[in-house]
C-alpha positions as CSV (number, residue, x, y, z in Angstrom):
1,X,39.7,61.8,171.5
2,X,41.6,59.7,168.8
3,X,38.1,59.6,167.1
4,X,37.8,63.5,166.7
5,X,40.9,64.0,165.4
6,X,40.8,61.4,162.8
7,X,37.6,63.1,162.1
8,X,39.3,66.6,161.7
9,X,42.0,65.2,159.8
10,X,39.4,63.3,157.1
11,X,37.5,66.5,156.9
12,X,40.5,69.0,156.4
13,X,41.5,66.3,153.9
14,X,38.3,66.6,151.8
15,X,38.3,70.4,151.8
16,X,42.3,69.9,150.5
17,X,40.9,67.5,147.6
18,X,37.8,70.0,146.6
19,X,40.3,73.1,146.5
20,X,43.0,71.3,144.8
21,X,39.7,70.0,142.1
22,X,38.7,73.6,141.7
23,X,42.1,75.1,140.9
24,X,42.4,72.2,138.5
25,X,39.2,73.1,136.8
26,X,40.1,76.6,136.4
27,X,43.4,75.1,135.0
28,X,41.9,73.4,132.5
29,X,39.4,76.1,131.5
30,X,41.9,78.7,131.5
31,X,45.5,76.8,130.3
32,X,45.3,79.0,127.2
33,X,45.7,82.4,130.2
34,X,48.4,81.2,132.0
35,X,50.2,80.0,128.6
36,X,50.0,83.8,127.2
37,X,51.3,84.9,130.9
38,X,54.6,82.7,130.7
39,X,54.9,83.8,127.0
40,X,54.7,87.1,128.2
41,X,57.4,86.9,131.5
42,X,59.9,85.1,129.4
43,X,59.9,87.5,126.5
44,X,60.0,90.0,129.5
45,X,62.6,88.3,131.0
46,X,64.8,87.5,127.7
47,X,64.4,91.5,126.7
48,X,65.6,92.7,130.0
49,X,68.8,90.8,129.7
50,X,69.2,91.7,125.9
51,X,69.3,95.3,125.8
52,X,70.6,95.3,129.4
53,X,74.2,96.7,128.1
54,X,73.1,98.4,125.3
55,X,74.4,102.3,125.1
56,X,72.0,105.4,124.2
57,X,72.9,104.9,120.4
58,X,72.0,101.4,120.1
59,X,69.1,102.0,122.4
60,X,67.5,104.8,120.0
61,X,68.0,102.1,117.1
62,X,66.4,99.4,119.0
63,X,63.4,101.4,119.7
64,X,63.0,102.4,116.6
65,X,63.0,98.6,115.3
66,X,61.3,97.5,118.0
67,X,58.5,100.4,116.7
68,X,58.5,99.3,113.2
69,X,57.9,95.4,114.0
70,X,55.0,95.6,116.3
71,X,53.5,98.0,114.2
72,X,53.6,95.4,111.3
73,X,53.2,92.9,114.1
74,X,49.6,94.7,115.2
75,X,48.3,94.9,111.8
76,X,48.7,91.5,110.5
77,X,47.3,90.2,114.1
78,X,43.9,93.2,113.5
79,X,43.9,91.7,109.7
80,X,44.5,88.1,109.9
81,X,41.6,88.3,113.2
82,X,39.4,89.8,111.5
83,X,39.9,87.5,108.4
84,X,39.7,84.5,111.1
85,X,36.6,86.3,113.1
86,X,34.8,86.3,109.6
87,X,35.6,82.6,108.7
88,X,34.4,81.8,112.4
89,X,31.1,83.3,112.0
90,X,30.5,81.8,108.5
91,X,31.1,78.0,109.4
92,X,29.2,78.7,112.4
93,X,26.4,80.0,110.1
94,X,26.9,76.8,108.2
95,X,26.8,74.3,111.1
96,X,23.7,76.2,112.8
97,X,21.7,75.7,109.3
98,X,22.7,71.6,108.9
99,X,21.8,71.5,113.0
100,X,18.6,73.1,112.3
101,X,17.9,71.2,108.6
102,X,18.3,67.6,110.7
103,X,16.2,69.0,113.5
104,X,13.1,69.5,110.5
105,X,13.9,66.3,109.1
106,X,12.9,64.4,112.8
107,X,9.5,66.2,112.1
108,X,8.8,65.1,109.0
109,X,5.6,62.8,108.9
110,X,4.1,64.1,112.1
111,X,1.0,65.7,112.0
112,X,0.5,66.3,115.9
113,X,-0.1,69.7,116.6
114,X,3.5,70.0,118.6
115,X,5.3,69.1,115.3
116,X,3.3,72.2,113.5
117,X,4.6,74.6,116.1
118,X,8.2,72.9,116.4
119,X,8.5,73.5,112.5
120,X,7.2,76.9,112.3
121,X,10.1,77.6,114.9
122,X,12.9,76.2,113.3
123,X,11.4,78.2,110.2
124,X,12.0,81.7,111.3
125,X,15.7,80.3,112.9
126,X,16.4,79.5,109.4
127,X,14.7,83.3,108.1
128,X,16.8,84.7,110.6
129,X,20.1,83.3,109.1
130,X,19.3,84.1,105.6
131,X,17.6,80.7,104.6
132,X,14.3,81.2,102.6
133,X,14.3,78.1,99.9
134,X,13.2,75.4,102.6
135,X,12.4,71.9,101.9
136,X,9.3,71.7,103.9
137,X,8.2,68.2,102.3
138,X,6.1,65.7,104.0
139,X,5.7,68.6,107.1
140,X,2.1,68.9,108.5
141,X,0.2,71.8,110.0
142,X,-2.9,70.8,111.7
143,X,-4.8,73.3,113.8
144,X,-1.9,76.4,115.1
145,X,-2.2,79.7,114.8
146,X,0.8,80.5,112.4
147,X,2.1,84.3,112.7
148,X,4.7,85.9,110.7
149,X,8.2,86.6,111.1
150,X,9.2,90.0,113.4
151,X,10.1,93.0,110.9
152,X,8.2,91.7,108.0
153,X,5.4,93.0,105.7
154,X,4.4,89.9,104.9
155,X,3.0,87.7,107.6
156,X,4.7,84.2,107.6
157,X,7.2,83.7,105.0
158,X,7.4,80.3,103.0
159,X,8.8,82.0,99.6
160,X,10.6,80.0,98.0
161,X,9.9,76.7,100.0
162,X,9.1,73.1,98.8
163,X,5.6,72.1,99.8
164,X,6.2,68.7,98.1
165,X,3.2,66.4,100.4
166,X,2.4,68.9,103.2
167,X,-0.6,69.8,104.6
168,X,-2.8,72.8,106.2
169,X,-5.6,71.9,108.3
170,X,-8.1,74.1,109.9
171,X,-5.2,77.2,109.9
172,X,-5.8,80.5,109.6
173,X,-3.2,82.5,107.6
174,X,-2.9,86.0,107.2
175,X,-0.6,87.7,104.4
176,X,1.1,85.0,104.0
177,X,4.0,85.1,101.2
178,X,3.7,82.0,99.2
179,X,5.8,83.7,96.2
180,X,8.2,81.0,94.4
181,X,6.6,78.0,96.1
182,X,6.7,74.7,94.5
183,X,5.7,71.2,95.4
184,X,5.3,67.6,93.6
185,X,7.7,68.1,91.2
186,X,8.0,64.7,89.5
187,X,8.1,63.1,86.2
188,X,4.3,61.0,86.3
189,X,1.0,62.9,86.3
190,X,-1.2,60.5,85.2
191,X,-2.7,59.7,89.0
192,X,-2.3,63.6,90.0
193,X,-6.1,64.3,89.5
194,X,-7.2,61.7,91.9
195,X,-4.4,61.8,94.3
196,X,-3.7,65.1,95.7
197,X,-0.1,65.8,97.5
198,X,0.0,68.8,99.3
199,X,-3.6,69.5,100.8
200,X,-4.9,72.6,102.1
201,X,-8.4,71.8,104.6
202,X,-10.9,74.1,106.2
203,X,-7.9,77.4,105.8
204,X,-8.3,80.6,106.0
205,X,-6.0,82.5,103.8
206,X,-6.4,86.2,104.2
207,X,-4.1,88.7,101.6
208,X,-2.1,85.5,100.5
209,X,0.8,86.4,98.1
210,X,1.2,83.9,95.5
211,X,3.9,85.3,92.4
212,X,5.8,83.0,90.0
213,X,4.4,79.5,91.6
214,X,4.0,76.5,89.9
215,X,2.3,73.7,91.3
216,X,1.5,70.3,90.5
217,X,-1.2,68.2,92.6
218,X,-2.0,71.2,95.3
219,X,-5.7,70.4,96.9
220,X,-7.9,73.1,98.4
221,X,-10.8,71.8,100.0
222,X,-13.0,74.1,102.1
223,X,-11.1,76.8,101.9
224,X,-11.3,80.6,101.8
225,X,-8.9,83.1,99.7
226,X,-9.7,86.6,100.7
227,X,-8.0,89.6,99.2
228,X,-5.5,87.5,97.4
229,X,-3.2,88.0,94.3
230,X,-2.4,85.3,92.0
231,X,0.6,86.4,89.9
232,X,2.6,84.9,86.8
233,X,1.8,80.9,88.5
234,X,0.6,77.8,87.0
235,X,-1.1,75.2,88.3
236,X,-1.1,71.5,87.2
237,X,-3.6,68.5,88.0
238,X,-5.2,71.0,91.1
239,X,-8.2,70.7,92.9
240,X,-10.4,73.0,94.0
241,X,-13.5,72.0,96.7
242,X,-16.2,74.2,98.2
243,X,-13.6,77.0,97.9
244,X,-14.8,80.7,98.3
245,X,-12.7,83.1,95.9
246,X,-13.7,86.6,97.9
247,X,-12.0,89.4,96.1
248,X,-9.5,87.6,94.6
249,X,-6.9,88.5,91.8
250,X,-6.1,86.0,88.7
251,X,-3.2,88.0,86.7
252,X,-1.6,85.9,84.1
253,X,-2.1,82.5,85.4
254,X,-2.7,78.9,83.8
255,X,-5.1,75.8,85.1
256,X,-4.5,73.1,83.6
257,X,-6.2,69.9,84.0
258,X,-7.2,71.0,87.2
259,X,-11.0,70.7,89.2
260,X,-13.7,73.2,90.4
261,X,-16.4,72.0,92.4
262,X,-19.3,73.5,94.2
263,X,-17.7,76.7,93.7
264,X,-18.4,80.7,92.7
265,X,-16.0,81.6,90.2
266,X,-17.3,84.6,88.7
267,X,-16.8,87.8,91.1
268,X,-12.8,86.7,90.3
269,X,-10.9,89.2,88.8
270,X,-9.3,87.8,85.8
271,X,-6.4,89.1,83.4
272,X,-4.0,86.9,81.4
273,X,-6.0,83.8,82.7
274,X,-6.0,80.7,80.8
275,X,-8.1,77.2,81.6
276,X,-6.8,74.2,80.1
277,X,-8.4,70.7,80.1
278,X,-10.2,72.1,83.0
279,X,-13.2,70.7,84.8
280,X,-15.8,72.7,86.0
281,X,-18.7,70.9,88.4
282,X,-21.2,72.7,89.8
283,X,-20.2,76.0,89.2
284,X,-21.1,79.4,88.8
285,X,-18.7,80.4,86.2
286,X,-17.4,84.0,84.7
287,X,-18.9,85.9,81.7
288,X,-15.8,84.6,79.0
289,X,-14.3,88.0,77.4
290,X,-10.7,88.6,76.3
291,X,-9.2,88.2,80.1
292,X,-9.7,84.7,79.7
293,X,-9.5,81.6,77.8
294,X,-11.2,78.3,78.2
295,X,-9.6,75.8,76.0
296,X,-11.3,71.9,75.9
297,X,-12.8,72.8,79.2
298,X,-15.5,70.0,80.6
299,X,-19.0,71.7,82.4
300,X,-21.1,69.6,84.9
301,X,-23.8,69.9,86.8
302,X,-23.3,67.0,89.7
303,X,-19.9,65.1,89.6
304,X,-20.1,61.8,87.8
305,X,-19.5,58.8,89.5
């Protein structure tokens, strides 16, 4: 008997100590409601007794003072929330894009597939809040399907992004908007011909917008540019293996000391286009009218050892 009601007594006690937890709790989540509330009943409270032995005189001018200072009262709290609300949603802006910046820095240097898709995601988050000049460098995309951002008439965007040592393997890109891109942007050339930074292998790049580029050190091995404009760029110390150029616009663009190898580079449509210090082995090239210019250009038939 004594056993059964210490029983009841321990069990009563621990439904006391979880109710007593839960109205704590909804305390602590909810201290800034019950603050407003006593706010509230003592200005209640202090009114009542104030205008208690007013007469109808001093009651019509209370009103009308009353009116005139929560009106003012109303508009600085709508203007000064607003003001706040609008401050609010800028530093969270700012705090999502560093959150999201440190989350691409822990995939720099990865080249598993996982770390493709992981930055492609944290990509369009950052198109989404207005972020377009990405530092991408030392990011690797290896063997994903990469599809454009929701809304957009390009497919995936990286305008305006810094390609500085990535690479594209075996990807397959369509309308892609490479406008503004730039990559390698240091001070020594010298070993840029034989060391490639930012590597493109075995792509696919189909309608590929690329307007106001320059690039330094950007390797294209094996890969395909179909339907694609090349606007107002310049490229610097490029290479360019087993390509195929299918229907492909030039339009005021500059090689310089760049390489073409094993390569058909004469059904290219060329205007403004200017080869400097170029080298051309194994090549089928274009007749040379006034679209073009080849200036101290070198012509081989098998690459030298």
């Amino acid at each position: 008997m004594n056993f059964n009601i210490i029983k009841m007594i321990a069990t009563k006690s621990q439904i006391l100590v979880s109710k007593l937890k839960r109205t704590n709790n909804f305390m602590d989540n909810n201290w800034h409601l019950f603050f407003y509330i006593f706010i509230g009943l003592f200005v209640a409270i202090y009114l009542s007794w104030y205008i208690r032995p007013f007469d109808q005189n001093e009651w019509n001018d209370y009103k009308t003072n009353i009116h005139i200072e929560l009106t003012g009262a109303f508009f600085d709290i709508v203007i000064f929330g607003i003001i706040f609300y609008l401050f609010q949603l800028m530093f969270q802006k700012k705090e999502k894009i560093i959150q999201l910046s440190e989350q691409l820095d822990d995939f720099r240097d990865w080249d598993e597939k996982e770390a493709g898709y992981r930055v492609i995601g944290i990509l369009k988050r950052l198109h989404k809040l207005g972020i377009e000049n990405v530092n991408l460098s030392r990011c690797h995309f290896n063997d994903i399907n990469i599809i454009g951002d929701v809304g957009k008439s390009f497919g995936f965007d990286f305008k305006e992004s810094d390609l500085t040592d990535v690479t594209f393997t075996n990807i397959i890109l369509n309308g892609a908007n490479f406008n503004r891109v730039d990559g390698n942007l240091v001070a020594n050339f010298a070993d840029y011909c034989n060391n490639p930074r930012t590597i493109f292998t075995n792509c696919h790049l189909s309608r590929p917008s690329f307007s106001k580029n320059t690039f330094y050190a950007f390797n294209f091995n094996a890969t395909t540019f179909r339907n694609a404009q090349v606007i107002d760029s310049q490229f610097y110390y490029a290479q360019f293996r087993n390509c195929i150029f299918d229907n492909i616009k030039f339009t005021n663009v500059i090689f310089q000391n760049s390489l073409f190898q094993n390569m058909d580079i004469s059904m290219v449509s060329y205007t403004s286009t200017k080869f400097v210090k170029c080298t051309f082995v194994n090549c089928i090239r274009p007749d040379i009218d006034e679209s073009m210019v080849f200036e101290e250009c070198e012509y081989k038939t098998e690459k030298s050892e």
